[in-house]
Structures are given as C-alpha cells and as structure tokens.
C-alpha positions in Angstrom: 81.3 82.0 112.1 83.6 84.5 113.7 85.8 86.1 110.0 88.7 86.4 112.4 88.9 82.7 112.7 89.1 82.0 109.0 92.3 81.9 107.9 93.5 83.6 104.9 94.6 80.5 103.0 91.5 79.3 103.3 90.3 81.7 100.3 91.7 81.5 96.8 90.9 81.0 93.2 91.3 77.4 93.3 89.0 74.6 94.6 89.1 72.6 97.7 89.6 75.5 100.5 86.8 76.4 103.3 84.0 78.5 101.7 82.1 81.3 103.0 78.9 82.5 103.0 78.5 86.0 101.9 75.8 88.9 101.9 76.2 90.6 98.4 74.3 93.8 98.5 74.6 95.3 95.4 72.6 95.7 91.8 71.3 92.5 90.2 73.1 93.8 86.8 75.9 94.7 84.7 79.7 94.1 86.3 77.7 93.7 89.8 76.5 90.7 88.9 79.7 89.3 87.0 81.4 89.8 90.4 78.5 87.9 92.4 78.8 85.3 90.0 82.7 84.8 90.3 82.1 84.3 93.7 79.9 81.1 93.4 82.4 80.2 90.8 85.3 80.1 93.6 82.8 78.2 95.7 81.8 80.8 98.1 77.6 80.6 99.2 76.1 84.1 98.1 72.6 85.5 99.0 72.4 88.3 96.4 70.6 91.5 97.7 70.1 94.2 95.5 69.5 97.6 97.3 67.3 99.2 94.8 65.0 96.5 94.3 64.1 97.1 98.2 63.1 100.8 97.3 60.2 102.7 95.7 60.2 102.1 92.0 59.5 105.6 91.4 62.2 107.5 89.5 62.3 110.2 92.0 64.7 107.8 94.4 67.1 107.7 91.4 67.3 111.2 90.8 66.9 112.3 94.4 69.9 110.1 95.1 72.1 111.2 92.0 71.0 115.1 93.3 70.9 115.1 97.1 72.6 111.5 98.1 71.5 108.5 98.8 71.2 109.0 102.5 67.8 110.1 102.0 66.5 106.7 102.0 69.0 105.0 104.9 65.7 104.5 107.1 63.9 102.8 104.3 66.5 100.3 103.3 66.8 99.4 106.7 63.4 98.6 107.2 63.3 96.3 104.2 67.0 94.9 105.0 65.4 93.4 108.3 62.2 92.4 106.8 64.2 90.2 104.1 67.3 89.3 105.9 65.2 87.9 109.4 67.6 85.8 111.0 70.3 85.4 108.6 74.1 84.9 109.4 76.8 85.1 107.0 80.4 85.0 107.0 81.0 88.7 105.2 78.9 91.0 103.3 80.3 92.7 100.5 78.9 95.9 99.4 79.0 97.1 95.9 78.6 100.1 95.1 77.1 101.6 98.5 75.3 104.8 97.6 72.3 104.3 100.2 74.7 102.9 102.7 75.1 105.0 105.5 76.9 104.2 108.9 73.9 103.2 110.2 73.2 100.8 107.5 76.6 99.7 107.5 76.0 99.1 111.9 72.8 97.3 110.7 74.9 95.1 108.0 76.5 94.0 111.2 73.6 92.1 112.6 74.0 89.3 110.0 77.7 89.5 109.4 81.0 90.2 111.3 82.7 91.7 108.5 81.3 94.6 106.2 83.5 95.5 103.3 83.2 97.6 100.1 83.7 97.1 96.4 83.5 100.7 94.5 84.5 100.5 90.6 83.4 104.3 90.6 85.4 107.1 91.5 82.8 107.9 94.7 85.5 110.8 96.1 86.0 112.7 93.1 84.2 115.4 91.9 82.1 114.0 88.8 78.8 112.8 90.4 78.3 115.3 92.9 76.2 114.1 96.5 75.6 111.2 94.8 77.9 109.1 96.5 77.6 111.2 99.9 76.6 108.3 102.1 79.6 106.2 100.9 81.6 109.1 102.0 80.4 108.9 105.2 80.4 105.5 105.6 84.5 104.5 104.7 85.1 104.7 108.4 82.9 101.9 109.1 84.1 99.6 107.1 86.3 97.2 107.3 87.8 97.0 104.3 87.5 99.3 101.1 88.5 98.7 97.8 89.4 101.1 95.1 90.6 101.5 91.4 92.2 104.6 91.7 95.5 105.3 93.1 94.5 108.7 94.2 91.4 107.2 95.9 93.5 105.2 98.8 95.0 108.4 100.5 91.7 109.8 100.0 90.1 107.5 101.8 92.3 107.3 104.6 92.1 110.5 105.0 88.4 110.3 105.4 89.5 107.7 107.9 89.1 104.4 106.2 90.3 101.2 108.4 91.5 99.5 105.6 92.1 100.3 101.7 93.2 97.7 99.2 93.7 99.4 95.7 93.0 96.9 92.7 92.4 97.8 88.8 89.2 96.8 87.3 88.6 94.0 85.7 87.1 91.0 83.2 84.4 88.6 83.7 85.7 84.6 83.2 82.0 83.8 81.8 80.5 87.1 80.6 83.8 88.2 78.6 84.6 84.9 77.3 84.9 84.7 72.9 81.5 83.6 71.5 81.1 81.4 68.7 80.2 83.9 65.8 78.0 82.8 62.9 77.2 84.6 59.6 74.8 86.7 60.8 76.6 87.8 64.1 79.0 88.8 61.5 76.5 90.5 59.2 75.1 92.1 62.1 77.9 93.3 64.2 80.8 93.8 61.9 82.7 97.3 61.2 85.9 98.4 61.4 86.5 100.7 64.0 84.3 100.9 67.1 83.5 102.8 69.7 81.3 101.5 72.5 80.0 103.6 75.3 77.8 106.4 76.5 77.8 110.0 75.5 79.8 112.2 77.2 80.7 116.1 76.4 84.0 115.3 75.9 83.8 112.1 73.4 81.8 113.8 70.9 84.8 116.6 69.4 86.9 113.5 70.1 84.9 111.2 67.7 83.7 113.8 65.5 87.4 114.7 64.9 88.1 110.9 63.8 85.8 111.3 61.1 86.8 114.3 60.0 90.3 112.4 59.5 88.6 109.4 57.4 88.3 106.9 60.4 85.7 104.3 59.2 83.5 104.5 62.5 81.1 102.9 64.0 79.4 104.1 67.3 76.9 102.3 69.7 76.1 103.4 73.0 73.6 105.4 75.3 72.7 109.2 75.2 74.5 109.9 72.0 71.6 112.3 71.3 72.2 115.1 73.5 76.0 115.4 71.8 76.3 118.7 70.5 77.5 117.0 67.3 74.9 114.8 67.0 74.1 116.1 63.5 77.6 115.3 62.0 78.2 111.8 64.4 74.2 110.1 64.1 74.8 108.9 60.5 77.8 106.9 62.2 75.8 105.8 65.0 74.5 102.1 64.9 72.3 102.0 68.0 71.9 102.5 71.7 72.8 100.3 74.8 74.1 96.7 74.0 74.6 94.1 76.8 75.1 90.2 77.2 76.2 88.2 74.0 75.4 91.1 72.0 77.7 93.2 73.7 80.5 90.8 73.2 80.0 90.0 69.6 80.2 93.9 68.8 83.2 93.9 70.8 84.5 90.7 68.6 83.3 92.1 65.3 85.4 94.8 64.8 88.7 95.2 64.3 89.7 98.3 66.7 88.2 98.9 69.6 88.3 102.7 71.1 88.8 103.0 74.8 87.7 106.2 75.8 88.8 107.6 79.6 86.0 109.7 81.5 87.5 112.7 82.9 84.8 113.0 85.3 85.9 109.9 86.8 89.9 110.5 86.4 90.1 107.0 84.6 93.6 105.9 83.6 91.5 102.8 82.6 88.4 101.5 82.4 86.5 97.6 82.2 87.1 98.2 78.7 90.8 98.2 79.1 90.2 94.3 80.4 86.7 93.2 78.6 88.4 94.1 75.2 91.5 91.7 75.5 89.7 89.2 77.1 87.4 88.7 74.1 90.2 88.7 71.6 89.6 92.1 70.5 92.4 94.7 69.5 92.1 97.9 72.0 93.0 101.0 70.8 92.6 102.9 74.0 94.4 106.2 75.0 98.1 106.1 76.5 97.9 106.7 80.1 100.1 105.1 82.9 98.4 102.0 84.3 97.8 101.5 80.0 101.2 101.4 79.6 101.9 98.9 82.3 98.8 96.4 81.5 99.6 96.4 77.7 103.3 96.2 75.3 102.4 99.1 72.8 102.2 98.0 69.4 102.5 94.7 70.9 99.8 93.9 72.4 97.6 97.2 72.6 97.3 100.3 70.6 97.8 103.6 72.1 97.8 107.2 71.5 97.9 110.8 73.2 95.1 113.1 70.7 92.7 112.0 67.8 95.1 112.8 65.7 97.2 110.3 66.7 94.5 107.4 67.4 93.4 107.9 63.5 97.0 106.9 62.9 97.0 104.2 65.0 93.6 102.8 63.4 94.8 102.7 59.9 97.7 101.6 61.5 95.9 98.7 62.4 93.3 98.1 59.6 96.0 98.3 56.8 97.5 95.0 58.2 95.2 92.2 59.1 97.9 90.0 60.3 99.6 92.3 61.8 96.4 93.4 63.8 95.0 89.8 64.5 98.5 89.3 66.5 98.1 92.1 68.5 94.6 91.1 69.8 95.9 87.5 70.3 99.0 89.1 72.0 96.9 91.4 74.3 94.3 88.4 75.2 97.5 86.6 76.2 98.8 89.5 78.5 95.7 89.9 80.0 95.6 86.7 81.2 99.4 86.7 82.8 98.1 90.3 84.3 95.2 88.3 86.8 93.1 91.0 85.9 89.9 88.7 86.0 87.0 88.4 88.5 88.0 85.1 90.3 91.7 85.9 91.2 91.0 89.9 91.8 87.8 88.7 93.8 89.9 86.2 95.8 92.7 88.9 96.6 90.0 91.0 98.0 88.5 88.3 100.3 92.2 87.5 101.5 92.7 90.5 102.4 89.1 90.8 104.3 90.6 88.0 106.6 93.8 89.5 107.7 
C-alpha cells in the first residue's frame, strides 16, 4: 500500500480506524520495545527487527560503533536485512534508534516500505557520544520524517537537511509503567525513602555524595556506580546494580522521592524518568528546568530544585509530611495523564504526521 494514500484520520489512539503494517527496526529491549508494543496496542501489524541481533555477537561491533560509528557495519546489516526481510511489504518502517543506518540502508529500507522514518530518544547531534551516532547523522536527509526530544535538535537537523522534523518529549509506557500490586515482601525488599535510580555518571556522584553529606536518607541503584570517584563514601548507600521489568517499577513505587537526575552529556531538560515516575504513582523530585516546569505544578504535583542543596530541602520537605507527599504523587500521576505524554497517543501523533 502506497503511505500517501492513507489518510491521516485513519491513525489514532482509538480503535476502529485502518491499520498499518509496520517494519520496526530497532532493539528488542528496554523503551524500544515499550514503543513496539504500543503499536500493536493501537492495532497496527508490527514485524519487530532488531539490528543488533543481525550482527556479530562479538563485543568489538559495540565498541567499534560507540568509537568509530556505526557505519562500519552498513554492508553487513544489509546483507542480513535482505536475507530476513525476502519479499516483505509494509506500510512504514520505523527506525529506532538508527546507529548502523546509513543512507544506503535507509535506500535499502525502501525496498519493503514507502515510508522510512526515525524515532531517536537520544541526543544523536550533540556532542556526548562522539561518532557513535555518525551514520544517523548522515542519514536525516533520507528520511522522511525525524523525530526528536530536544528543542535544539529540530534546527539542527534541518540544518543537516532533514525533510521533516516533528519534536515530541519522551514518554511512559501504558503496560510497562502501570502501578503493580505490592505485597509484603516487594515492600520489605524495595522500600527506602529517598531514591535515586540510574547509571553513574561523573557528574551525579559530587551531586549524591553532597545529599548525604546534608543527612538525605539515600538509597541508590543503578549501573557503573563503581568507577565514581566517590565510590568509597556513596557504596554503603548503594543497593544494587541494573533493575528492569516489575522490579524496576516496584523500586520506583517503594520509595517516597524519586531523584530525577538530567545528563549534561545529553542536554536533558527531561528524561523517561520525568514520565515513568508519575505514571507509577511515585513522587519525582527532579531538577527545575523548563520543559519540568511546564509538565509538572511545583509543590503541586512535582518537586523541584536548582542545587543539592536545595533538593535536600525539598526531600525532607517531602518525607516530613506523608499526606502531604502522597498528594503530590497522586496529583503528578493525574497531570501526567492530561499531559498525553504516553506511548499510544505520542506514538499515534508520530504516525499522523508520517502520513501528511
């Protein structure tokens, strides 16, 4: 089917419209799959492809691709694209991601859809991650539609000559960020009073290390927290490495703040934590930034603050008040929810706007 001939009411959150077929090349995992989910959940027919599962297992492709780009292996994924996708049609293929997508990947995408568009929750033309994201780079041009969750990422890529550039913010998962039933031992398990969730980076650690110095009763679970400088003075507040699926979300749900920490690196004004928070009833306590401020009421339905000196406030601002702070999580849920900023509806704005 020709995606010109679609119309654009034909694609929406709601049941009962013509459904497409779509190509979803992008990792099996994490938010990836949350958004190829969503999209069987609005009704849509997805063949999920994931682009590293079609390449050498070896860890060299992954550090070859974070070090010289991912154009290194174009040929490859090409090879194993046809071999996999033989005589396939779909309506759209939506690319996640896109770090071994070059043009000429993007010219082969072609062959089995009309349409080619790109989903990137990264921050692929900034200067954190280096060639990494060197074929997307040279790919915008091709595609016809790209999406991005940074303001300063649409005149970037139009100046890199991108057809098309719809701007959206992140956002939650209906199913995977959804409040789970929690039993005595979730609770005995999972519970503390302020958390912070995420992976090492040089600038959290003085960050964290500073709320305990100012009495914050902290918790911290995440990735890489080892190489921290402060690792001596943060590991014995450190309650364990990567968590994902229902663990992830009954952490989230067991504790009473939440820390939303910005990378730099990435020139976040918010992350998925700034949506997966709310949406589990959680209280975030995240730092005040200008997309914050319009998501989230402060001291309404969020917490917010400019330095760690201010966020300790804020968390014993919180913790001395149980009421207090169980409104404000039910009051931020609430927002999120009149924001839209969940799979299905942002997922369906990006498809209408892949038809116009």
């Amino acid at each position: 089917m020709d995606m010109t001939a679609i119309p654009a009411e034909a694609i929406d959150a709601g049941a009962g419209a013509a459904k497409l077929s779509i190509l979803y090349l992008g990792p099996a995992s994490g938010t990836c799959q949350d958004r190829a989910d969503a999209l069987r959940r609005l009704g849509h027919q997805v063949t999920h492809v994931d682009p590293r599962a079609l390449l050498p297992r070896s860890v060299w492709v992954d550090r070859l691709t974070w070090r010289l780009g991912g154009g290194l292996f174009s040929g490859m994924l090409r090879g194993a694209l046809a071999r996999t996708l033989d005589g396939a049609r779909f309506d759209l293929c939506y690319v996640d991601g896109g770090v071994w997508v070059t043009p000429k990947v993007v010219a082969a995408l072609r062959r089995y859809a009309a349409r080619v568009i790109n989903y990137n929750i990264d921050d692929p033309l900034g200067p954190r991650d280096g060639r990494r994201f060197s074929a997307y780079r040279q790919s915008l041009a091709h595609y016809d539609l790209s999406v991005v969750m940074r303001a300063h990422n649409v005149a970037e890529a139009e100046a890199r000559g991108a057809r098309a550039v719809l701007r959206v913010f992140m956002s939650a998962d209906e199913v995977s960020h959804a409040p789970r039933p929690l039993s005595a031992e979730d609770h005995a398990r999972w519970d503390c009073e302020v958390l912070f969730l995420g992976t090492w980076m040089p600038e959290r650690g003085p960050f964290l290390l500073e709320l305990v110095r100012r009495g914050v009763p902290l918790a911290i679970r995440g990735p890489n927290w080892q190489k921290a400088p402060e690792w001596a003075a943060l590991r014995p507040y450190w309650r364990g490495g990567a968590v994902k699926g229902d663990d992830y979300a009954k952490a989230i749900q067991c504790a009473k703040v939440n820390l939303g920490l910005l990378s730099k690196g990435n020139r976040d004004e918010h992350t998925t934590r700034s949506l997966e928070i709310p949406a589990l009833g959680a209280l975030l306590c995240a730092q005040r930034t200008p997309e914050h401020l319009a998501m989230y009421v402060e001291k309404q339905e969020a917490l917010f603050w400019d330095d760690p000196v201010e966020c300790a406030a804020m968390c014993r601002f919180a913790l001395l008040d149980e009421e207090r702070r169980l409104a404000l999580a039910r009051a931020g849920q609430a927002r999120l929810r009149r924001n839209g900023h969940m799979n299905q509806s942002v997922l369906a704005q990006i498809l209408r706007q892949a038809v116009l």
